[in-house]
C-alpha positions, 0 to 999 in steps of 0.5 A, a space after each residue: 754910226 753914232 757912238 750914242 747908239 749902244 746906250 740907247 738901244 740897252 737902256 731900252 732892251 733892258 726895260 722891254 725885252 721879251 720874256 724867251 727861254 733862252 735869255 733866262 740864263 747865258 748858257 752857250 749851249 741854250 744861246 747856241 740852240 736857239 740861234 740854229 732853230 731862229 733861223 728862218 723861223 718865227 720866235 713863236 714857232 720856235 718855243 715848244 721846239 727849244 722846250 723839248 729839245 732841251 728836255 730831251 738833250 740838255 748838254 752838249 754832251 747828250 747832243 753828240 751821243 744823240 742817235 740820228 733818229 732822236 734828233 730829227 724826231 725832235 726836229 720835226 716840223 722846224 724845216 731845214 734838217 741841215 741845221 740839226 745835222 751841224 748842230 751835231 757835228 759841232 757837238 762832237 767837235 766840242 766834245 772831242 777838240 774842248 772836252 766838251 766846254 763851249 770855246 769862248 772866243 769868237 775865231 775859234 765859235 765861228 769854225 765850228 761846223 754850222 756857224 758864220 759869223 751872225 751866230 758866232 758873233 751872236 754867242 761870242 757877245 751874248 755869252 762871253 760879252 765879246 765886241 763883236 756885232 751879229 749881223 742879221 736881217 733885223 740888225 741890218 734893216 735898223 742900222 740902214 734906216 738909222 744911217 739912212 742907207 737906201 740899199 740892198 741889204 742882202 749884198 754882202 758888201 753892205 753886210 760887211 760895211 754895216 759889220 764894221 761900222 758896228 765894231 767901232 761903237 760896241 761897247 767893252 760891256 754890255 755887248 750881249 744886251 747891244 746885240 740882243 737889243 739891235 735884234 730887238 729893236 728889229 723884231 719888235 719895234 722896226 719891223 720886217 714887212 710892215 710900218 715901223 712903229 717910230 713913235 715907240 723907238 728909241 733910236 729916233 731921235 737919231 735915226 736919219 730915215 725917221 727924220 727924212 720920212 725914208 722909213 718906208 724906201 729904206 731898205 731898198 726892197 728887192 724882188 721875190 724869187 719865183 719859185 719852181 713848182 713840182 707835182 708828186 703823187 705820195 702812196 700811202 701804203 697801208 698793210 696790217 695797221 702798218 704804213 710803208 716808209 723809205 728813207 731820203 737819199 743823204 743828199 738834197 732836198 729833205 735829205 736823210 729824212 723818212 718818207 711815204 714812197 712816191 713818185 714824181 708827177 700826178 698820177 691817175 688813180 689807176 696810174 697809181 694802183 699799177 705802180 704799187 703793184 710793181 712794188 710787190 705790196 698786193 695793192 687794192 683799190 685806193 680808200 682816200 685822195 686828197 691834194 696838198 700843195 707844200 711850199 719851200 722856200 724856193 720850190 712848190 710842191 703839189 701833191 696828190 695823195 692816195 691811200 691804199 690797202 695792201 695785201 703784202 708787206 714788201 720788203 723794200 719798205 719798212 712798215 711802221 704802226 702809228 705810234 712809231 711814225 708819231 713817237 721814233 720815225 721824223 716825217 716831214 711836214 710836207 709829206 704829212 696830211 692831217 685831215 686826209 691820213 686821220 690816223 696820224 691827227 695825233 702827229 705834231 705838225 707845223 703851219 710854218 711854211 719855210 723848209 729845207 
């Protein structure tokens, strides 16, 4: 890899980068924070999440005190929670193992629960200005197109390959404006999912798939997993203004999470009265039905709702009023239905269509 490649890609970050809340300062936590939310997830989407998450746990400190509610309150709609849960986790071990100061060395960063070696080394340049590469998938696709590597890579071996040919050309300053650059580029300019745009890069000159004519073979693209798909009807249980919800178990998908109650399969609207009869809830007729499908990453769901008053509030729920399903309790975004439940139209919801 070209010892040129660090000057071009600074000088050019410095003069385009976006303007992101979390590059107003070097703080780890606000770096740190916003790592975690990026992942799988777009800049745009990510904005008024890291706004609010910030206003509300603006230290480290607050984070680890936060009560499990709070926090995947203000989760809610970015998709997978296990990151949030690490997030906290990792608060705490700062909190408790480096009385609450950030480590600044990338070993001690990268041990730290939630973390591999992309964040870690991500804080470690951008905060500490250590030489150290975060390797992710904007970061790989430039440096295969500018080696001209016509690979996989998702394959660990040319993650690895690409990581330590970086270390041999990071900069002994301005490693965190080299980092932000190589995601830069990559998000902006040599881009996922559509036609570089060669003409505005500024490592052209160099880049061996701009010179072969490979920017559009190189990376290798792989084939999409399918995905499985699953049918679940969601009961939405309605008594004195209050709507019944459960807790997910602690393992597995949406772990830990509150839900509507339902059951596996699509029901028959009398299929459904009569499973919520055995619930003690006093069920009369359905009022609304609607489908949804859901997509995960690696599963579908497709969803009938029902809508149903009840004449008793059985205690294997918890019955919740609308403002705390909007202001306390975290409702997954598959399991919410704006246009069907009217009442919760003042629910914040994502269109984002990757969760876990």
């Amino acid at each position: 890899m070209k010892r040129t490649l660090p000057k071009l890609v600074i000088r050019w970050y410095l003069q385009n980068k976006r303007d992101l809340p979390w590059r107003e300062n070097k703080e780890p936590y606000r770096v740190w924070l916003s790592e975690m939310m990026l992942q799988q997830t777009r800049v745009q989407a990510v904005i008024p999440y890291y706004k609010r998450f910030l206003a509300e746990l603006p230290t480290i400190g607050a984070l680890a005190a936060a009560n499990e509610e709070q926090l995947y309150k203000l989760w809610q709609g970015l998709g997978y929670y296990s990151r949030a849960r690490n997030l906290q986790k990792a608060a705490r071990v700062i909190m408790t193992e480096y009385d609450g100061v950030f480590p600044n060395a990338y070993e001690q960063i990268l041990k730290l629960p939630g973390v591999g070696p992309y964040t870690a080394g991500a804080i470690a340049s951008i905060c500490f200005d250590a030489p150290v590469p975060a390797v992710d998938g904007n970061v790989l696709r430039v440096t295969a197109r500018i080696e001209g590597l016509a690979v996989d890579i998702s394959q660990p071996a040319v993650k690895k390959e690409i990581r330590e040919a970086l270390l041999q050309i990071y900069p002994k300053s301005g490693s965190g404006d080299f980092t932000q650059g190589l995601m830069e580029l990559g998000a902006t300019v040599c881009v996922p999912g559509g036609k570089p745009k060669c003409g505005e890069c500024p490592v052209k000159s160099i880049c061996k798939a701009f010179q072969n004519g490979a920017t559009g073979e190189i990376p290798l693209k792989k084939p999409a997993k399918t995905r499985t798909h699953e049918s679940i009807t969601v009961f939405v249980l309605v008594c004195n203004e209050k709507f019944a919800i459960r807790k997910r178990e602690e393992k597995g998908l949406l772990a830990g999470l509150w839900e509507f109650p339902n059951n596996v399969g699509i029901l028959t609207s009398e299929q459904a009265i009569s499973l919520a009869s055995s619930w003690d809830v006093k069920p009369e007729k359905i009022a609304k039905k609607a489908d949804k499908k859901h997509v995960f990453t690696h599963i579908e769901w497709h969803m009938r709702f029902y809508r149903i008053p009840c004449g008793e509030q059985s205690a294997r729920f918890i019955w919740v009023d609308e403002d705390a399903l909007r202001d306390t309790y975290a409702i997954p975004t598959a399991f919410q239905m704006p246009d069907f439940l009217c009442d919760f139209r003042k629910i914040p919801h994502s269109q984002t269509l990757l969760f876990l």
